[in-house]
N, C-alpha and C positions, 0 to 999 in steps of 0.2 A: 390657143392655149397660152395661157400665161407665166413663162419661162424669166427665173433669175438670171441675172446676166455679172453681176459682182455683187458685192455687199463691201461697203466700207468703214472703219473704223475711226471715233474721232471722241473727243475730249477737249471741256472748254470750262474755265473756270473766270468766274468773277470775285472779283477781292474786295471792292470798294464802293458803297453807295448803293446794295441793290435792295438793300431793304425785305431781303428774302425772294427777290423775283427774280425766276433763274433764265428769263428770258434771255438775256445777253449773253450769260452761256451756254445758254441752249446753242444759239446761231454761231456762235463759239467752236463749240463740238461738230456744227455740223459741216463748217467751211475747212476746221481739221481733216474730216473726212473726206471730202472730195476735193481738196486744193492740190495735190498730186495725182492725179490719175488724167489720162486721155483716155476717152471710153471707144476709139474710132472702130472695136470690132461692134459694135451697135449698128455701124453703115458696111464694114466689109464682110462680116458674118453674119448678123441680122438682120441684113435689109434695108435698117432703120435709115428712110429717106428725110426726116425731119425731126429736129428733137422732142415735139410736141408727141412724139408717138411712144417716147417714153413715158412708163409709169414709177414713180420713184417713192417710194416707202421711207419715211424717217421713223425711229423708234428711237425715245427721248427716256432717258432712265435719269429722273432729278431728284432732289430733297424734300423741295417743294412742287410736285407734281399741278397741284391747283393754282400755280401761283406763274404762270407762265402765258405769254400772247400768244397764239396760234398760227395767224396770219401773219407777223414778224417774224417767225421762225420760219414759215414756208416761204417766205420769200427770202431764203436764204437758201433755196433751189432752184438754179436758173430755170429750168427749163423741163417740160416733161406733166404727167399729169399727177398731182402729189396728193399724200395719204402719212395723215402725222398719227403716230401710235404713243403715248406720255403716260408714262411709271413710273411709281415709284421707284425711286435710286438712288446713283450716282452718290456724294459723300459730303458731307458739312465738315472740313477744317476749321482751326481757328488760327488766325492772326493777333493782329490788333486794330485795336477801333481808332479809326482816326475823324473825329466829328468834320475835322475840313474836308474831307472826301464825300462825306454823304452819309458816312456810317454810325448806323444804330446799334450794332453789335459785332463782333470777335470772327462772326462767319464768311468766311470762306466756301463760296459755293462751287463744287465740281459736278459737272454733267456728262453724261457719254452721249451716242449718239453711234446708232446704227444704220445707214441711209443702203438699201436695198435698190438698186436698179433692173428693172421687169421691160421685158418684154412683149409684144402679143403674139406666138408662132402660128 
């Protein structure tokens, strides 16, 4: 049976050059999420002999939900078997445009990112 084992939270923002693709803060959002934690009750409470036996859940809340790589983003979780969920979300700011960055417009892109770690009991 397939048991949650944490859920972590994260937010990732791109400022310059993205031309509306929230890719790079998607991956943003998601290294926020897991770059503090040791998950070791996986191997001393779960069992979990190897990290492939993870299943790990991202849910990606963006501006531009259709405008995002999938495979870049999942590879932005080491390890485990992964499952991307992408909504609309997350918040369009504005800045300012700088043409030498890459920028088309004033947005500022913020994404969340909610990465679920599952178990199988």
């Amino acid at each position: 049976m397939r048991k949650r084992f944490i859920t972590q939270i994260g937010m990732g923002v791109d400022q310059h050059g993205h031309e509306s693709n929230v890719t790079k803060a998607a991956i943003k959002a998601i290294k926020n999420a897991i770059s503090n934690n040791c998950l070791q009750g996986l191997r001393e409470i779960g069992g979990m002999t190897n990290p492939t036996q993870m299943i790990v859940e991202v849910r990606i809340a963006a501006p531009y939900p259709e405008n995002i790589n999938r495979s870049k983003v999942l590879r932005a979780i080491p390890f485990g078997r992964k499952e991307l969920i992408v909504e609309k979300g997350g918040m369009i700011a504005y800045g300012i445009e700088i043409p030498e960055l890459g920028d088309v417009n004033q947005e500022i892109l913020v994404v969340n990112a909610a990465v679920t770690v599952y178990l199988d009991l």
